[in-house]
C-alpha positions as a Markdown table, in Angstrom:
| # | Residue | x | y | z |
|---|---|---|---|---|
| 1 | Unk | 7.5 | -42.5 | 18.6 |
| 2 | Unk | 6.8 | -43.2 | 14.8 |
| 3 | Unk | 3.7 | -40.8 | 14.7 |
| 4 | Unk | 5.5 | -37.9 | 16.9 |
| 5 | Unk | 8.1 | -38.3 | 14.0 |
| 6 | Unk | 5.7 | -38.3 | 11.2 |
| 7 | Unk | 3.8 | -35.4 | 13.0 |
| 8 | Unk | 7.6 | -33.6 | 13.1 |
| 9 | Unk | 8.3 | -34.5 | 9.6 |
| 10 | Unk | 4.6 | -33.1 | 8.7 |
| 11 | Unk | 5.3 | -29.6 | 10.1 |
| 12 | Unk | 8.1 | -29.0 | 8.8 |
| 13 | Unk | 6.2 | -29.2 | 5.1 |
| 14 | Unk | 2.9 | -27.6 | 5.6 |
| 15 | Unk | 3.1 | -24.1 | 4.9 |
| 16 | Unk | 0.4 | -22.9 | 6.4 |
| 17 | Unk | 1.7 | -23.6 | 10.0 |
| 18 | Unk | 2.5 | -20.4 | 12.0 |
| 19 | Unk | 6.1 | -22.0 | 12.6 |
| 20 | Unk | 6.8 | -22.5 | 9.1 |
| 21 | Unk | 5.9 | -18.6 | 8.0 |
| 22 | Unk | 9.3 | -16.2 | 7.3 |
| 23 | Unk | 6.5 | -13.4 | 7.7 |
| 24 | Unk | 5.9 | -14.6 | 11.0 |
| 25 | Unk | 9.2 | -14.4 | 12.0 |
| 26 | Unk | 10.6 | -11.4 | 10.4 |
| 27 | Unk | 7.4 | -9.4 | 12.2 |
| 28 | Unk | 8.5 | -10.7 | 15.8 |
| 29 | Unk | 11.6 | -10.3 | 15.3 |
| 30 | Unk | 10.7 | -6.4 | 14.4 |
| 31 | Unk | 8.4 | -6.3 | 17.3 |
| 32 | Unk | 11.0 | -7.3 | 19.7 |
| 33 | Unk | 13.9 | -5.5 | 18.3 |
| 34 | Unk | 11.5 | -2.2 | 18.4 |
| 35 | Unk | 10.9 | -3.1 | 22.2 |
| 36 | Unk | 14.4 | -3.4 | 22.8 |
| 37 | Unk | 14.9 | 0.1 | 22.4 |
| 38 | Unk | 11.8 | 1.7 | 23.2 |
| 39 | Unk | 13.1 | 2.0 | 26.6 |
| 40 | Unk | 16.7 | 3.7 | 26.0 |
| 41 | Unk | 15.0 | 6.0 | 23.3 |
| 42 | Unk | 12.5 | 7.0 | 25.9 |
| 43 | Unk | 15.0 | 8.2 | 28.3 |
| 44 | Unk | 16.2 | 10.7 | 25.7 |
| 45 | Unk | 12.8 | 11.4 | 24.5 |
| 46 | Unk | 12.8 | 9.6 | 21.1 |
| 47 | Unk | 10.1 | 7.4 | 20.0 |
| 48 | Unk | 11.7 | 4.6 | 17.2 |
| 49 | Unk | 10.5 | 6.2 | 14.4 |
| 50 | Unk | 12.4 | 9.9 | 15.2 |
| 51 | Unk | 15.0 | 7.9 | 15.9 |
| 52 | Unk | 15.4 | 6.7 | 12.3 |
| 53 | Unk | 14.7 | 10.2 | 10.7 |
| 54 | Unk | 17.4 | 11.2 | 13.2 |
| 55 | Unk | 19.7 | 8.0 | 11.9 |
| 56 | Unk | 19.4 | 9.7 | 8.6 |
| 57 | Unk | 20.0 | 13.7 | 9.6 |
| 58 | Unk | 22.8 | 12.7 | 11.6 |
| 59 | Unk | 24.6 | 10.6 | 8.4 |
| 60 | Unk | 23.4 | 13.2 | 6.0 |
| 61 | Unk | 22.0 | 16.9 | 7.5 |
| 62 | Unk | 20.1 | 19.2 | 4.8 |
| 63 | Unk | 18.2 | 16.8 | 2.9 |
| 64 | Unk | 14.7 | 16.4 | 1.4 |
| 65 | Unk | 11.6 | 15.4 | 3.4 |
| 66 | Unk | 11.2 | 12.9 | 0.0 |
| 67 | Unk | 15.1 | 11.8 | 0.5 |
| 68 | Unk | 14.4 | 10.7 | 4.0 |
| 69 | Unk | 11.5 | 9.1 | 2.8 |
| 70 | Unk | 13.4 | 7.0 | 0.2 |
| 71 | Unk | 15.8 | 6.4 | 2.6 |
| 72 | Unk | 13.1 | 4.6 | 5.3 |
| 73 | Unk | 11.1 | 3.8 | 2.9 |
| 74 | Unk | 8.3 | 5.5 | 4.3 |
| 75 | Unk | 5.4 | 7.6 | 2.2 |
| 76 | Unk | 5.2 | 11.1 | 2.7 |
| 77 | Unk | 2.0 | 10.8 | 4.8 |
| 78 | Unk | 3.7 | 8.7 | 7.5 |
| 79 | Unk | 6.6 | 11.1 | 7.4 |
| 80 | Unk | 5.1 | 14.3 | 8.2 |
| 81 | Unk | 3.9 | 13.7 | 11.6 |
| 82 | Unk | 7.4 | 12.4 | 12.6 |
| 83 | Unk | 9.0 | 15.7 | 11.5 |
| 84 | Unk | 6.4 | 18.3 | 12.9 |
| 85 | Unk | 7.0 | 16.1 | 16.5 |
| 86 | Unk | 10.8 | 16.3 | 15.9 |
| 87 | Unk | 10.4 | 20.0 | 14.6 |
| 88 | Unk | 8.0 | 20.5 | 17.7 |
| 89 | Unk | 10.9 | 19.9 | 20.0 |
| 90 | Unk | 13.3 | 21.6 | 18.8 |
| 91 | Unk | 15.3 | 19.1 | 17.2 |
| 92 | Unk | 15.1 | 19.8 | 13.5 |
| 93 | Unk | 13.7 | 22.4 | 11.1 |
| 94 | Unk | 11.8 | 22.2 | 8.3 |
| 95 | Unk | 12.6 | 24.9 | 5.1 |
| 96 | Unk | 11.9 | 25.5 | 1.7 |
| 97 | Unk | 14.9 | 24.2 | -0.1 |
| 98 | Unk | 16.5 | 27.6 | -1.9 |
| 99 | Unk | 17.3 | 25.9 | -5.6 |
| 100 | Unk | 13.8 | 24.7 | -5.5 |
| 101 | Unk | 10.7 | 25.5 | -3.4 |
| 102 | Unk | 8.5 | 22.7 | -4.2 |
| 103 | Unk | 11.0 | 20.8 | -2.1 |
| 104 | Unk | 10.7 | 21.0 | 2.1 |
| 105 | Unk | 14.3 | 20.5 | 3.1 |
| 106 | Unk | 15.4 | 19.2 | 7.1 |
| 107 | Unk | 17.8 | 20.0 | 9.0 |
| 108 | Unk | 18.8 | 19.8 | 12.5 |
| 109 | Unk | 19.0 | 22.3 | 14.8 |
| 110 | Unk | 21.9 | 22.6 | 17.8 |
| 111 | Unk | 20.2 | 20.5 | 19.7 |
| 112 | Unk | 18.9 | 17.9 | 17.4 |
| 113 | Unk | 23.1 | 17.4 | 16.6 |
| 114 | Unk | 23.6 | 17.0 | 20.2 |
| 115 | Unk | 21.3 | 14.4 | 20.8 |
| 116 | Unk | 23.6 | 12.4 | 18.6 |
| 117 | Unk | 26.0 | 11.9 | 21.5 |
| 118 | Unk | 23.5 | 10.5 | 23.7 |
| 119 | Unk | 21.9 | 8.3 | 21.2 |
| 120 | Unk | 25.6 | 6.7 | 20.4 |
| 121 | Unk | 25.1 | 4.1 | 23.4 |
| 122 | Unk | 21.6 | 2.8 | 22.0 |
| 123 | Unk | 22.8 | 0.8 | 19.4 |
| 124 | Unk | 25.4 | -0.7 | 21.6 |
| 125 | Unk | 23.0 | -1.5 | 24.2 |
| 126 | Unk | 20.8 | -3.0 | 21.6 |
| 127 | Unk | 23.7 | -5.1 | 20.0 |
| 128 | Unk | 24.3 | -6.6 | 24.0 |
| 129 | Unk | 21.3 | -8.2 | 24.0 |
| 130 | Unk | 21.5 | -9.4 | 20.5 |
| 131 | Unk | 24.2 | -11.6 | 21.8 |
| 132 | Unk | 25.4 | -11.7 | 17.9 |
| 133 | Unk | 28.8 | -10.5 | 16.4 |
| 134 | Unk | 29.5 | -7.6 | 14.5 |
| 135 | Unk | 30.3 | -10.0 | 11.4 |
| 136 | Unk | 27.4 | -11.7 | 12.3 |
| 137 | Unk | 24.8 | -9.0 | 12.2 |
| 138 | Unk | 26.2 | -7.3 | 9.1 |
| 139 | Unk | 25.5 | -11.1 | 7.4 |
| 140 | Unk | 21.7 | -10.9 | 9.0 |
| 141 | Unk | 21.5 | -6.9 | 7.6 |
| 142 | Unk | 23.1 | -8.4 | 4.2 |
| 143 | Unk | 20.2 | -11.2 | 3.8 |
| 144 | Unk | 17.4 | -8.8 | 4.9 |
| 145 | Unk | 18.6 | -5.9 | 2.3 |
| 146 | Unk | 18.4 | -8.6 | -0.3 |
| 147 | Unk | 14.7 | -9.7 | 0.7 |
| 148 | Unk | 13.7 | -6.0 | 0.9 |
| 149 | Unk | 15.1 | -5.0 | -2.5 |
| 150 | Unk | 13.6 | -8.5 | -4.4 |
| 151 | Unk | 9.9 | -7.7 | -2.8 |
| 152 | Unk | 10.3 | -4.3 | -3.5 |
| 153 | Unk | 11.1 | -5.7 | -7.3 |
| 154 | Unk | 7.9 | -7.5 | -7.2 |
| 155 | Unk | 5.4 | -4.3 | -6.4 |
């Protein structure tokens, strides 16, 4: 009994156990959340990541390839391919922006609005199996937009 609480008290200090690592954690906790929507986004032919560009158009239609990319935080390189699939069917179009042509703006076609409606039950299927509040999860989303902004601080 006194070495299984010794061994206890030990894990709980070394920080090289797999247990102890908020990496760890934060990277299943992505993996599983992804995987909890793979399956609704599939039925409306969205993979996760054109379902985030979409987040964006649908908050904020007409915007820049780089704004998007701010906005995910994603590179432009990772970007791209999203929006020539998304472009490819026939859910958003890609333009030179009038004011300036260096800059490729997006924005969604009929049918990339419409898609809208049928996304609106994901999240709340999503949120069902998260068995968490609405206070709840905004406190989570709080904590994890402070982590993101003070590593993004440091490089």
């Amino acid at each position: 009994m006194v070495n299984a609480l010794k061994e206890k008290a030990g894990s709980l200090t070394d920080p090289l156990l797999l247990d102890n690592q908020l990496c760890y954690a934060l990277y299943a906790a992505a993996h599983r959340m992804t995987k909890s929507y793979r399956p609704m986004l599939e039925r409306i032919g969205l993979t996760y990541p054109q379902y985030l560009v979409l987040l964006v158009l649908w908050e904020t239609d007409g915007v820049t390839v780089s704004e998007i990319g701010r906005r995910l935080r994603l590179d432009s390189g990772t970007l791209t391919p999203v929006l020539k699939r998304l472009e490819s069917a026939g859910l958003l179009v890609r333009s030179r922006r009038q004011s300036d042509e260096r800059e490729v703006e997006i924005g969604l076609t009929p049918r990339g609005q419409s898609l809208k409606a049928e996304a609106a039950g994901v999240r709340q299927s999503v949120m069902c199996q998260l068995n968490l509040t609405e206070p709840e999860v905004q406190a989570m989303r709080a904590d994890l937009n402070h982590l993101i902004e003070n590593l993004s601080a440091n490089g």
